[in-house]
Steps between C-alpha positions, in 0.01 A plus 500: 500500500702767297688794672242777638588797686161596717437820677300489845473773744443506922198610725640478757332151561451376143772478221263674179567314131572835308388275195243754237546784757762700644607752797375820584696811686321759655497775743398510899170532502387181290445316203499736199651783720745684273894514568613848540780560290904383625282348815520162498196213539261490822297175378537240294225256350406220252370696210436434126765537251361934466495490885111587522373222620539397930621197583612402874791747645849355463775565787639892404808586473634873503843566430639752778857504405811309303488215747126537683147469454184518700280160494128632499367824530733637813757457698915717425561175296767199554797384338446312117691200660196456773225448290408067550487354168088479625499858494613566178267664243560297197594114434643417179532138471658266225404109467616250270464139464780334649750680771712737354748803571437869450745738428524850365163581616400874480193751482431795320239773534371609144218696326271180386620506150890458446661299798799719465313821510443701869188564628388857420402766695545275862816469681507115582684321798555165571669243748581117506388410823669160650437486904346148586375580835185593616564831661705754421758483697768373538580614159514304132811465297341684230495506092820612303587852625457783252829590303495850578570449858732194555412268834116689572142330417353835301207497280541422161330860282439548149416884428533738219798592655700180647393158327722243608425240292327200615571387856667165568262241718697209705581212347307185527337630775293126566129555687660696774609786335876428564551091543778410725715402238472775360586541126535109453123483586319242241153482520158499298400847697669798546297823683665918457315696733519828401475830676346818256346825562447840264466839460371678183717814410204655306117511537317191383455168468791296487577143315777284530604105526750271653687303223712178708796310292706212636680177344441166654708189405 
């Protein structure tokens, strides 16, 4: 078996293979429902790689501020560092043949053409989720901490504005999310679950992809 990266994403009771389609952000209401502009996403869904065809809804998740996010369609939001690894949105997970260790992992958000090019048009957020646990409290240890702010958990946002580059993932993270040994971790498996949510900053519709580098030795 060679190297593979492969994208899946969560139901809520089913982890979705993201293999020939993609996912979908939308406003409140439901599936197609536009995103008003600088509002962020109210839905999320399985969709096709144009994001017009329905596919079973995915667990939401709506950025509220630098370090929270609401899980679902209500609620004032929680902290980034209580969302269970079961909870996140996305999985990004690498495999290889024979055990191995991962470093220098990161992800970028791009515009589906050049990896090194933002998304246009669609302020993008994301967050490396790493809380084994099944609930949400107490809370996770959390993914490397954005620069800007030394010692918080904050979303990671790419924006006309503010790109930051791409955002660092944990190393080796193992099938947990964050093995025990941490960085040291050798296996043939190792899961990113990934926190992301949008909001377009003009009318609409918006494309962009995830783009996930790492070295493994």
């Amino acid at each position: 078996m060679a190297a593979a990266i492969t994208w899946y994403a969560y139901d809520g009771s089913t982890l979705q293979t993201l293999t020939g389609s993609g996912v979908g952000f939308y406003g409140d209401a439901a599936f197609g429902d536009s995103i008003n502009v600088s509002e962020w996403n109210g839905r999320t869904f399985r969709t096709n790689s144009s994001g017009t065809t329905e596919g079973p809804e995915l667990w939401n998740h709506k950025y509220v501020n630098p370090t929270g996010v609401v899980l679902g369609q209500t609620g004032v939001g929680i902290l980034l560092k209580q969302i269970p690894n079961s909870q996140a949105l996305l999985n990004a997970r690498f495999t290889y043949d024979t055990a191995v260790r991962v470093q220098n992992a990161s992800i970028r958000a791009y515009d589906r053409v050049t990896s090194t090019s933002m998304p246009s048009g669609v302020t993008v957020a994301m967050y490396n989720v790493v809380h084994t646990g099944t609930s949400q409290t107490p809370d996770g240890s959390g993914g490397p901490s954005q620069p800007l702010t030394s010692g918080q958990h904050r979303w990671w946002i790419w924006d006309a504005v503010n790109s930051t580059g791409a955002m660092p993932l944990v190393d080796s993270p193992g099938t947990s999310g964050l093995s025990p040994s941490g960085s040291n971790t050798t296996d043939i498996r190792h899961d990113w679950y990934i926190s992301t949510s949008c909001s377009p900053n003009s009318i609409g519709a918006k494309l962009f992809g995830a783009f996930l580098t790492l070295e493994y030795l």
